[in-house]
C-alpha positions as CSV (number, residue, x, y, z in Angstrom):
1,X,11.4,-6.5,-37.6
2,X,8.4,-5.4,-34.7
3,X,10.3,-5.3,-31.7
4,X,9.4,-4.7,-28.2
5,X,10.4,-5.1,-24.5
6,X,10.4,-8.9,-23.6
7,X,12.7,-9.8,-26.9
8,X,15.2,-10.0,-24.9
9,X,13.7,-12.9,-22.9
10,X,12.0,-14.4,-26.0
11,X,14.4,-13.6,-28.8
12,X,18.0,-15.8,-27.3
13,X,20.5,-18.3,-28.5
14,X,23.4,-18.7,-26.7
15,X,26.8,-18.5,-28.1
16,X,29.7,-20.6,-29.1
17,X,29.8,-23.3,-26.2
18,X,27.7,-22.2,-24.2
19,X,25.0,-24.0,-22.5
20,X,21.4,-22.7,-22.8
21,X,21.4,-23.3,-19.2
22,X,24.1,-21.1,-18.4
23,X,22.0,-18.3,-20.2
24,X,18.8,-18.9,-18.0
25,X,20.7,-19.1,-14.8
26,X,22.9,-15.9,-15.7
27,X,19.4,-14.0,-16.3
28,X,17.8,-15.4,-13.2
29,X,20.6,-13.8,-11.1
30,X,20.7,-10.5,-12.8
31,X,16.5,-9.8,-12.5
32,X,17.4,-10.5,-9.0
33,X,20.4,-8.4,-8.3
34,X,18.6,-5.0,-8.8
35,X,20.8,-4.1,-11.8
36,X,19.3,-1.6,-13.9
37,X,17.6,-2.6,-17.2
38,X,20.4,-0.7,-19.5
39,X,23.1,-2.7,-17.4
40,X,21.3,-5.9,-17.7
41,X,20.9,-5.8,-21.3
42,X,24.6,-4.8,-21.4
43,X,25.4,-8.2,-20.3
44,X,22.7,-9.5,-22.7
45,X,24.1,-8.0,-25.5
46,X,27.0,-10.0,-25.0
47,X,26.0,-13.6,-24.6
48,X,23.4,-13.7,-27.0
49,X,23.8,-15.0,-30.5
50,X,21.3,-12.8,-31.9
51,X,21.1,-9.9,-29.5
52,X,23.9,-6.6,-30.0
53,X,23.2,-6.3,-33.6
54,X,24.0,-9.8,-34.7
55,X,20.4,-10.3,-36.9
56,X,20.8,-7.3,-38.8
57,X,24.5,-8.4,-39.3
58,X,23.0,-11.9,-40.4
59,X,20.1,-10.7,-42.5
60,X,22.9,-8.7,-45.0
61,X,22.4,-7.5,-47.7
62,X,19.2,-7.2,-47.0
63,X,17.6,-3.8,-45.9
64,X,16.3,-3.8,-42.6
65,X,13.4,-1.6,-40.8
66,X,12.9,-1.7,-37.3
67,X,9.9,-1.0,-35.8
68,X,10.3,-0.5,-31.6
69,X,7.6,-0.6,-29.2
70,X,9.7,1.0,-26.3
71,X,9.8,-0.5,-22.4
72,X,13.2,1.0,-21.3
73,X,13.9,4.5,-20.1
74,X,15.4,6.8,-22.0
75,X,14.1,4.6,-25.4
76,X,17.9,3.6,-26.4
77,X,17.2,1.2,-28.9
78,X,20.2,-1.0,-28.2
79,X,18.3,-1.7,-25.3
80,X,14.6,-2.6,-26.4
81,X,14.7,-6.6,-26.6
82,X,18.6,-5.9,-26.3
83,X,19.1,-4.1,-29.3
84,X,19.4,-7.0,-31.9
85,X,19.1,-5.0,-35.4
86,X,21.0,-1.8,-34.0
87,X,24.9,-1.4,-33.7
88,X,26.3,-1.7,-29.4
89,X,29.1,0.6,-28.3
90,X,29.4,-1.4,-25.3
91,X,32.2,-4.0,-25.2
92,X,32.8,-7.1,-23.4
93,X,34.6,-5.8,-20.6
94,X,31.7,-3.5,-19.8
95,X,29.8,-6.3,-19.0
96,X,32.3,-7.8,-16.9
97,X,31.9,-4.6,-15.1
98,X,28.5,-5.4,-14.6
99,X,28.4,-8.6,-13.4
100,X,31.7,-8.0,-10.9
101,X,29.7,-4.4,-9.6
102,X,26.7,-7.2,-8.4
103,X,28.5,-9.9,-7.6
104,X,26.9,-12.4,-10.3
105,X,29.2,-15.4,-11.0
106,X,28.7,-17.5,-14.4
107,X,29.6,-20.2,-15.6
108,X,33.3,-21.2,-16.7
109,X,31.8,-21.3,-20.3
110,X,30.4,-17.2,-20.0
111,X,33.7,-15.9,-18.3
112,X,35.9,-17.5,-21.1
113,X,33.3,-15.6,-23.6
114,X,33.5,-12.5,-22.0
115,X,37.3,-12.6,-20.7
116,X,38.2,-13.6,-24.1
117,X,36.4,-10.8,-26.3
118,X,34.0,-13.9,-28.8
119,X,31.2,-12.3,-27.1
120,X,32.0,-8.7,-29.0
121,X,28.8,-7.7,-30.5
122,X,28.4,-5.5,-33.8
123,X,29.9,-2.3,-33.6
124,X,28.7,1.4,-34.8
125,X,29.8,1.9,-38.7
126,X,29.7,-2.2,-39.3
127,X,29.0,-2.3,-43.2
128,X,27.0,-5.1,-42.4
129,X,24.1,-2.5,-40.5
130,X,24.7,0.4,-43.3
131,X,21.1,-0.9,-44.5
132,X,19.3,-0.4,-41.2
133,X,16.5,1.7,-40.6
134,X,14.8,2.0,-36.9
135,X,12.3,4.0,-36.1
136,X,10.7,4.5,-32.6
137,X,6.4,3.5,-33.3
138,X,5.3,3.4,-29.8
139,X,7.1,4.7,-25.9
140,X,6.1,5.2,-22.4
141,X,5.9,8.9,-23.1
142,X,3.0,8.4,-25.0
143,X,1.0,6.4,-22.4
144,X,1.8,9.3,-20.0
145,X,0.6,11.9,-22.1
146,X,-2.7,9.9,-23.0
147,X,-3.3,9.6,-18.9
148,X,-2.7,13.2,-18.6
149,X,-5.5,13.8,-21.4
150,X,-7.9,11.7,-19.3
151,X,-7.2,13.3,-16.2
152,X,-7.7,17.1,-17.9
153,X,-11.1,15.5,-19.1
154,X,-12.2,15.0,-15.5
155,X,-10.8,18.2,-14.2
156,X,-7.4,16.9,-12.6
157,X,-4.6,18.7,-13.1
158,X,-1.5,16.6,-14.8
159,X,1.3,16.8,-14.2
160,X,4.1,14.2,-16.0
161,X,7.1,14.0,-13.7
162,X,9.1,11.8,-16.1
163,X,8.9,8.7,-18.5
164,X,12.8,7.4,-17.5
165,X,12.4,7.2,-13.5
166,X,14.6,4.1,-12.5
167,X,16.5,3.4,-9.3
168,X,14.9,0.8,-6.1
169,X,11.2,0.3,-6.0
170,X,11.0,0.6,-2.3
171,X,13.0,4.2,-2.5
172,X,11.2,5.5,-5.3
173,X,8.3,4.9,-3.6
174,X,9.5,6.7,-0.6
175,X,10.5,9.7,-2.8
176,X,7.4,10.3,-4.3
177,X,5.4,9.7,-1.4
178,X,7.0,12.8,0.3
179,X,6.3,14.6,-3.2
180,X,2.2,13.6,-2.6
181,X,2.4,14.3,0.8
182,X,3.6,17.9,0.5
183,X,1.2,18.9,-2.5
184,X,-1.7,17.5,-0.4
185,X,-0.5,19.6,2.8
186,X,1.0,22.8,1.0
187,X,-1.1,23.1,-2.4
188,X,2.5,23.6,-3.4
189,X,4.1,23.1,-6.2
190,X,0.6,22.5,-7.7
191,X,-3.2,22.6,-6.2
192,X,-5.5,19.7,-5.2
193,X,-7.1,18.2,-7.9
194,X,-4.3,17.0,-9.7
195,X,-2.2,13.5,-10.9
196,X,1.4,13.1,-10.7
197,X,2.2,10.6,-13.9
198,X,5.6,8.7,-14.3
199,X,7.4,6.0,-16.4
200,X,10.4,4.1,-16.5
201,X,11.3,1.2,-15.0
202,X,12.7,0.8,-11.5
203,X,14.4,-2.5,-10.0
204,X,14.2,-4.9,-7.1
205,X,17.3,-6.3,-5.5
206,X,15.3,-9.4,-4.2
207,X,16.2,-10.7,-0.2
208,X,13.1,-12.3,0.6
209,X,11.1,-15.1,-0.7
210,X,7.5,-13.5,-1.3
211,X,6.0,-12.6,-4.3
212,X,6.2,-9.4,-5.7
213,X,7.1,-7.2,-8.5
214,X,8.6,-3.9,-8.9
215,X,5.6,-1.9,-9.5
216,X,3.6,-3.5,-6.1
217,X,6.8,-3.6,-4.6
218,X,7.0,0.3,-5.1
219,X,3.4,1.3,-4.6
220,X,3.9,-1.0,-0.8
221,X,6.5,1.1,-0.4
222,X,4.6,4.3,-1.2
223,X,1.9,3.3,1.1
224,X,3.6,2.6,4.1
225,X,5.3,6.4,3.5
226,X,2.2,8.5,2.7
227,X,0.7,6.4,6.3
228,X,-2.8,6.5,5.2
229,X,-3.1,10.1,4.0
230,X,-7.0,10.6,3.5
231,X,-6.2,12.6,0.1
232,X,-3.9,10.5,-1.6
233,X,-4.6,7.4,-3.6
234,X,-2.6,5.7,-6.8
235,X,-1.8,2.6,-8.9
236,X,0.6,1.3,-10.1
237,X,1.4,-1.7,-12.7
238,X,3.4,-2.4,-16.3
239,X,2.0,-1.7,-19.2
240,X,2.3,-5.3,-20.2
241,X,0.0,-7.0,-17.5
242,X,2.9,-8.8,-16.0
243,X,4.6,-7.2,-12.7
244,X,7.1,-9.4,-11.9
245,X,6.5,-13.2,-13.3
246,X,2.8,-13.4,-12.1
247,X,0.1,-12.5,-14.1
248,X,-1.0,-9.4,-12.2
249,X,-0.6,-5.6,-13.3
250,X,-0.4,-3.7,-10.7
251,X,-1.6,-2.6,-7.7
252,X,-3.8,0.5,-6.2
253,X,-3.5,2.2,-2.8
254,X,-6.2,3.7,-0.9
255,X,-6.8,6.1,1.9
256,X,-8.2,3.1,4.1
257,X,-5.5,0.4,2.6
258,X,-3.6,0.8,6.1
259,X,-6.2,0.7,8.1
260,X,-7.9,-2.7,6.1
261,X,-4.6,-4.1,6.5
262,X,-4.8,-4.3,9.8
263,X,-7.4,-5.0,10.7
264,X,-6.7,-8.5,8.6
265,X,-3.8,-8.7,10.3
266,X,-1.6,-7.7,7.9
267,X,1.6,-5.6,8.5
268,X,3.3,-3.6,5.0
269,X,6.3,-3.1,6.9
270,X,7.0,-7.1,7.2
271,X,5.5,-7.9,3.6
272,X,8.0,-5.0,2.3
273,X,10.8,-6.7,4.0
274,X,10.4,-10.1,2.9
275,X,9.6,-8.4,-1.0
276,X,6.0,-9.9,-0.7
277,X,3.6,-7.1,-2.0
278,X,1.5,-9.0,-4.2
279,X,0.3,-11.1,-1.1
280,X,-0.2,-8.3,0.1
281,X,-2.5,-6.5,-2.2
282,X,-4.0,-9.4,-3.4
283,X,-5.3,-10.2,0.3
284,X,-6.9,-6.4,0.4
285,X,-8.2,-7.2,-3.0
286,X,-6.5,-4.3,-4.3
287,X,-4.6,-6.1,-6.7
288,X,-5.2,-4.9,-10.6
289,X,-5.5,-7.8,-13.4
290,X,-5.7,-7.1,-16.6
291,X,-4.6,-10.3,-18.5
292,X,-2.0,-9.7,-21.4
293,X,-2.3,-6.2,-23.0
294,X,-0.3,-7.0,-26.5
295,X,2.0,-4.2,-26.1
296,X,4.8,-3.2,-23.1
297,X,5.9,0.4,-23.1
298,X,7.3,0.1,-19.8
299,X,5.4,0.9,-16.0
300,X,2.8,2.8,-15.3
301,X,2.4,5.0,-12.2
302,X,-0.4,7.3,-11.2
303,X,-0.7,9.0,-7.6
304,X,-4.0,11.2,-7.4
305,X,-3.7,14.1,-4.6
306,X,-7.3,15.5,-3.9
């Protein structure tokens, strides 16, 4: 099995008597709810006729290898493409937990599989997974450690900050904003030239109607936060091409981006609020397209202080 992040979208089969339906409106609701991608693949785990284990399980006797192209932080592989040829600890009341911590109904049809335990997935020590092998081939660790090569090659300090940052876009954003803003002003904790590098994947809880994804939606944020700092520029986007469900990367920010948004009449403040970034970008120009990269280990995020 080759594995990587999206299985869990492309690799589904809804179990029992549930309706396929149910499976697409349950998903819809969780990408939405900002749930982190560990808690949403929790719930995958369990409604999913092949996720949680359930192929390996099916393929006995046969020996299985995995092979994992990584796009979740912390690279648990019971949560790349929902884990389907690895063993779940997670049970069916913990994604109850999940759903009930949002507020995500389901239908009648999921809450008797949860409630009811039919949606328990295979467990660690399962006979049925003693022939599994799974090994790790590719992870976002990597992609920030070849970025950090090509910075030292230009004479720009790296420095990776981590390869499992999750929580809101919008306050990540923030966060490292003040981080850029310091180094730029103090030469402290590290000296002008130099890249600040980070992974992971960080969620959207979606109250507006714009288009966006997490990566724009963070580097918006970023930009309205570092308020047109004439020595900090970045970019982010997923390693996939895809931010979001659009067909666009990622996004850059520049020194000027404020000051070009306005003067098109564009405020960040009101496309943040309304999650509509890649309008946003995409009206400065500033919006990165790379069409389909055949692989995904996760986002992408590079903030240049010089």
């Amino acid at each position: 099995m080759l594995l990587s992040g999206g299985g869990s979208a492309l690799l589904t089969s809804p179990i029992a008597d549930v309706e396929f339906d149910d499976l697409v409106d349950l998903n819809a609701k969780l990408l939405r709810s900002g749930a982190a991608i560990s808690e949403i693949n929790c719930v995958r785990r369990h409604v999913n006729a092949l996720a949680g284990g359930r192929l390996a399980a099916a393929c006995y006797p046969a020996k299985v290898v995995s092979l994992l192209i990584s796009d979740v932080p912390g690279d648990n592989p019971a949560d790349i493409a929902s884990g389907p040829t690895v063993a779940d600890p997670s049970i069916c009341a913990d994604a109850i937990a999940v759903l009930e911590r949002f507020g995500i109904s389901m239908s009648p049809a999921l809450h008797a599989l949860l409630a009811s335990g039919r949606g328990e997935s295979i467990k660690p020590g399962d006979p049925r997974l003693a022939g599994v092998e799974t090994r790790i081939i590719a992870a976002p660790r990597k992609s920030l450690q070849a970025a950090a090569e090509v910075a030292r090659a230009a004479d720009i300090t790296p420095r990776v900050l981590s390869d499992r940052l999750e929580g809101e876009a919008r306050h990540v954003g923030t966060v490292l904003a003040g981080i850029a803003r310091h180094i730029a002003d103090y030469a402290e904790p590290l000296v002008p030239p130099c890249v600040l590098l980070s992974g992971g994947e960080t969620t959207v809880t979606v109250r507006g109607e714009g288009r966006g994804g997490r990566n724009s939606e963070f580097l918006l944020a970023f930009g309205i936060a570092v308020d047109g700092h004439p020595s900090i520029s970045a970019i982010a986007g997923d390693t996939d091409g895809i931010d979001g469900i659009e067909e666009i990367a990622g996004s850059i920010w520049l020194p000027d981006s404020k000051a070009r948004a306005r003067h098109i009449g564009l405020n960040p403040k009101s496309s943040l609020a309304c999650n509509d970034a890649h309008s946003f970008f995409e009206a400065l120009g500033d919006s990165v397209v790379t069409g389909p990269t055949m692989t995904n280990v996760n986002d992408f995020r590079a903030i240049l202080i010089v």
